[in-house]
C-alpha positions as CSV (number, residue, x, y, z in Angstrom):
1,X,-51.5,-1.7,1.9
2,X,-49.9,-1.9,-1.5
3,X,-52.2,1.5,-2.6
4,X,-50.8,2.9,0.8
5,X,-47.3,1.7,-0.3
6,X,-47.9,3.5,-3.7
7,X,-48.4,6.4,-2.3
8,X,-45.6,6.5,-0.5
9,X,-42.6,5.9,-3.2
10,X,-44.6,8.3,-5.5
11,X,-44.1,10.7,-2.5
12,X,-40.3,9.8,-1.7
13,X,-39.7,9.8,-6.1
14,X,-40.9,13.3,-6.2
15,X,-38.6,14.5,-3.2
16,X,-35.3,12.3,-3.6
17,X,-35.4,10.6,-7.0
18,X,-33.5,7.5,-7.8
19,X,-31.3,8.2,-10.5
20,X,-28.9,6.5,-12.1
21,X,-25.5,6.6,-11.3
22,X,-24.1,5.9,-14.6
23,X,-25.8,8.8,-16.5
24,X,-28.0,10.5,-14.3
25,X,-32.1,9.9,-15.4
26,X,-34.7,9.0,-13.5
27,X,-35.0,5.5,-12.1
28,X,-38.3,3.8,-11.0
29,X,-38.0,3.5,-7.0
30,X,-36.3,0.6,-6.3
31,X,-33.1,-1.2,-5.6
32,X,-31.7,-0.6,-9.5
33,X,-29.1,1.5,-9.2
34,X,-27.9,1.3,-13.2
35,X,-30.6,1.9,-15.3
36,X,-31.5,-0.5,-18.7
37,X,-29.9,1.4,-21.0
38,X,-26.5,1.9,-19.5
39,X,-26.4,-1.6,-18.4
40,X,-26.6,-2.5,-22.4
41,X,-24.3,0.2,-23.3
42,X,-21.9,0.5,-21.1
43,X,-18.6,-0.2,-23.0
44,X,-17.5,-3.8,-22.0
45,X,-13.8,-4.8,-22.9
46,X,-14.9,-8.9,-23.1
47,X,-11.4,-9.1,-22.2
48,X,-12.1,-12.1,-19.9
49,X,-12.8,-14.5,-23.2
50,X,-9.5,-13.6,-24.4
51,X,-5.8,-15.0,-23.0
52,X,-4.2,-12.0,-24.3
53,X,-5.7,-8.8,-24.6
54,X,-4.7,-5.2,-24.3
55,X,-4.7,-5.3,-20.3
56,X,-2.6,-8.3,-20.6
57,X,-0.3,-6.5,-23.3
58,X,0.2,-3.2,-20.7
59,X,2.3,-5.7,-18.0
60,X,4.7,-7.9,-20.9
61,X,8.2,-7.7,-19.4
62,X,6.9,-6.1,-16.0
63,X,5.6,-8.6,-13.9
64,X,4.4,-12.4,-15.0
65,X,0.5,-12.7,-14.7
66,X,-1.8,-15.6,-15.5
67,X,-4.6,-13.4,-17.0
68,X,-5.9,-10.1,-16.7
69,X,-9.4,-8.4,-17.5
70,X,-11.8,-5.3,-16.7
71,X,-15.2,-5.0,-17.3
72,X,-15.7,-1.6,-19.1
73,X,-13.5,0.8,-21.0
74,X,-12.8,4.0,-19.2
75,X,-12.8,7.4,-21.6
76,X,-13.0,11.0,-19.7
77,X,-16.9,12.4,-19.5
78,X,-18.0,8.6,-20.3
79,X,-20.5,6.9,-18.8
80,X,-18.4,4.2,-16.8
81,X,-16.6,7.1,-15.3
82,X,-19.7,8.6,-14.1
83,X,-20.0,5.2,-12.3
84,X,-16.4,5.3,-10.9
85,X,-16.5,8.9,-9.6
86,X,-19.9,8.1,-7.8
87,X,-18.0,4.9,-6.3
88,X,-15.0,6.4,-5.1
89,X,-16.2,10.1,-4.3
90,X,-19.9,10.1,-3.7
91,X,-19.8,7.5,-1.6
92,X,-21.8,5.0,-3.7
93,X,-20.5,1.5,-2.5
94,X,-23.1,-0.1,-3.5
95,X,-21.5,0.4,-7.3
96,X,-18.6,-1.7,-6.3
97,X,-20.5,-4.7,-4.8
98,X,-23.6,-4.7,-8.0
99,X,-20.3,-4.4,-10.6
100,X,-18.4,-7.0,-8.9
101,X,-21.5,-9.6,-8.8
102,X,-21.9,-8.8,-12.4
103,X,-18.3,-9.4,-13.5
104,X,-17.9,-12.3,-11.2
105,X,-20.5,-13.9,-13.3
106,X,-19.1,-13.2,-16.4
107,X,-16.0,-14.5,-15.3
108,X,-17.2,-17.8,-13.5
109,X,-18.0,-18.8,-17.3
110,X,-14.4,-18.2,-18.4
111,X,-11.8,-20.8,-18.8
112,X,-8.8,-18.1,-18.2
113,X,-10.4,-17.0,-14.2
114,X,-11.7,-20.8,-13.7
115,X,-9.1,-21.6,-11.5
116,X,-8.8,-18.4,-9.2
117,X,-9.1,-19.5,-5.4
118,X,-9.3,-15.8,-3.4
119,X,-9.2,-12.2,-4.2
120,X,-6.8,-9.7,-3.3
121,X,-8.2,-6.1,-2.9
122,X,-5.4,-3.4,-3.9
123,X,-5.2,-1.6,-0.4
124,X,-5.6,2.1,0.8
125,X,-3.8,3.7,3.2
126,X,-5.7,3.5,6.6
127,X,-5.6,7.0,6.9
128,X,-7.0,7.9,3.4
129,X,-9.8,4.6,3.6
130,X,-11.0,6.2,7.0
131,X,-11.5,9.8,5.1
132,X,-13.0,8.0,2.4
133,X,-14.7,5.9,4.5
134,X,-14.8,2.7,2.2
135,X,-11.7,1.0,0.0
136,X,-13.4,1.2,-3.5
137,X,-11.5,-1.9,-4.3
138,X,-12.8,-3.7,-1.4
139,X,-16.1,-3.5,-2.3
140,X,-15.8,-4.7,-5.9
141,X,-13.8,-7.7,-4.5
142,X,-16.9,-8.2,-2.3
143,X,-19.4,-8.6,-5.1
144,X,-16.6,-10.6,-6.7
145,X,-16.6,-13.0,-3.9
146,X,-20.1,-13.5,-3.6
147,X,-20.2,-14.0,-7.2
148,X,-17.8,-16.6,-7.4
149,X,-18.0,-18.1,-4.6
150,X,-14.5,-17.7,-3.1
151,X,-13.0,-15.7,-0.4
152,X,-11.6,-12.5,-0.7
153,X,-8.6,-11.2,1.7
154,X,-8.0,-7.9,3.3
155,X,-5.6,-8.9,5.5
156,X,-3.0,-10.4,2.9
157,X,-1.7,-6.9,1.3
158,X,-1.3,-4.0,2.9
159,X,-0.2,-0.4,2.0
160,X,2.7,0.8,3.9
161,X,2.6,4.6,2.9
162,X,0.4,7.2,2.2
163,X,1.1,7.5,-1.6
164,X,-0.1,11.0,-3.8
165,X,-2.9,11.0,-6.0
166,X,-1.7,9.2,-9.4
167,X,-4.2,11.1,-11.6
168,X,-2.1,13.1,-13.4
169,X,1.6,11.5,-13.6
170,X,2.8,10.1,-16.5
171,X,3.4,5.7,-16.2
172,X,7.5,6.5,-14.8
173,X,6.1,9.4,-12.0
174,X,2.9,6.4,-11.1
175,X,5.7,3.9,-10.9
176,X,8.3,5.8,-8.7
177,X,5.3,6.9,-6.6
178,X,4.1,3.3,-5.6
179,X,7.3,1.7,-5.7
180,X,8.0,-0.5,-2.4
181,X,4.5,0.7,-0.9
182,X,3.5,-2.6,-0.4
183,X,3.9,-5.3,1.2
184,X,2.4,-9.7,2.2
185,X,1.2,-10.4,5.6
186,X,-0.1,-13.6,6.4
187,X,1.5,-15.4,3.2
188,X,0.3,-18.8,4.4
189,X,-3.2,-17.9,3.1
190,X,-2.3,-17.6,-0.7
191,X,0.5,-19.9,-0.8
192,X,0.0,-22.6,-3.7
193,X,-3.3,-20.4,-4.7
194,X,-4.0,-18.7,-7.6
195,X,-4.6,-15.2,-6.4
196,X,-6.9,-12.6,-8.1
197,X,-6.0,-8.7,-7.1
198,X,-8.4,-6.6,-7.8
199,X,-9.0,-2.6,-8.2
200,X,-11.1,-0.1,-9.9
201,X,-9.6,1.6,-12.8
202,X,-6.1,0.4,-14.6
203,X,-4.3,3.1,-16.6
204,X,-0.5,2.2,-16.8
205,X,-0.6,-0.3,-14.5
206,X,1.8,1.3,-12.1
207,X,0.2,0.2,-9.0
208,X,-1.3,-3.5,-10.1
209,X,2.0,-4.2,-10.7
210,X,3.9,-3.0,-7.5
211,X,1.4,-5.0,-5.7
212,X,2.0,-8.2,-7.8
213,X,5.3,-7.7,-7.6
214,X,4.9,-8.7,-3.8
215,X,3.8,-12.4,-4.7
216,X,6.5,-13.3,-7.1
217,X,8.6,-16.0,-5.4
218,X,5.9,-17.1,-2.9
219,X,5.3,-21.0,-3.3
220,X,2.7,-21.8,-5.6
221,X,1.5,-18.8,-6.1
222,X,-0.2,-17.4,-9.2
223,X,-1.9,-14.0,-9.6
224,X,-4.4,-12.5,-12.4
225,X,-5.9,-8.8,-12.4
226,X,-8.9,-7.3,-12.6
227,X,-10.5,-4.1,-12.4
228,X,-13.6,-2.5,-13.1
229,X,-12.6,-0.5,-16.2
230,X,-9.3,0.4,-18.3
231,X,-8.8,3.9,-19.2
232,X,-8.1,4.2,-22.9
């Protein structure tokens, strides 16, 4: 049986190899998805060992925030944006949920994410998640969750309007373009928690911080970010 079963993934290798979805080689057949060498150097920020860091510096005098962290540094034709355009484009959820388990761990040894009860996903618009198929964010905060052991929420912030493509404005255009696109439902969830929202790439920080935005005044409530990488 295990000759027979051999056989077999030599067979399905040669006709749809496993590659990895950070840089493209060959994987052995299996469940990896990121193969050795990526996972080693893959840029990591450590952000999440430090109060203030560069991701915390990007929202001073914008919007108050416990902490804030990603888990890889995002440069154009990098590796970790290989991963993010297979995520959000290819159709490769299972990036979100494997990146999210392995931040969530990193994170469950920090004191600055200790106290985070539940995890906010930044919404899509129902329209563009059901061409996509998959909210990107969702599925990070999934591996998040299982990671940490709390709940995450896609029912607590929605997105009210189909918002344009942020890739190329500058941080004033990304503001204006996401401004009031938000809002709470169901605030009785998060009150008196500390609230984690989460997303896939930061660059300004236009859209982390109309969603935060949305929590300030709610009783109790105290919000940290985190995304998957920060573009540089």
């Amino acid at each position: 049986m295990n000759v027979l079963t051999k056989y077999i993934n030599s067979f399905l290798q040669l006709f749809y190899p496993n590659l990895c979805l950070a840089c493209g080689n060959e994987l052995p057949h299996g469940k990896e998805i990121i193969c050795i060498s990526c996972q080693y150097y893959l840029p990591k920020t450590n952000f999440h060992k430090e109060k203030e860091n560069p991701f915390t510096e990007r929202f001073w005098g914008r919007v108050k925030i416990e902490s804030a962290a990603s888990l890889y540094f995002f440069t154009k034709g990098g590796r970790t944006q290989e991963l993010i355009h297979n995520l959000k484009y290819n159709g490769k959820k299972e990036i979100g949920v494997k990146l999210g388990g392995v931040y969530g761990s990193m994170l469950n040894k920090s004191p600055h994410f200790e106290s985070v009860d539940c995890i906010i996903p930044v919404p899509l618009h129902p329209k563009k998640e059901r061409i996509r198929g998959f909210n990107q964010s969702t599925v990070f905060a999934q591996g998040l969750s299982k990671s940490m052991e709390i709940p995450f929420y896609n029912n607590v912030l929605i997105r009210n309007t189909n918002t344009k493509t942020q890739t190329k404005k500058s941080r004033l255009d990304r503001v204006a373009n996401v401004g009031d696109k938000f809002q709470i439902k169901n605030p009785k969830k998060i009150l008196d928690k500390h609230v984690m929202i989460v997303d896939d790439v930061v660059t300004t920080g236009a859209t982390l911080e109309a969603c935060a935005v949305n929590f300030e005044g709610l009783d109790g409530v105290k919000i940290s970010l985190v995304t998957i990488a920060i573009a540089i």
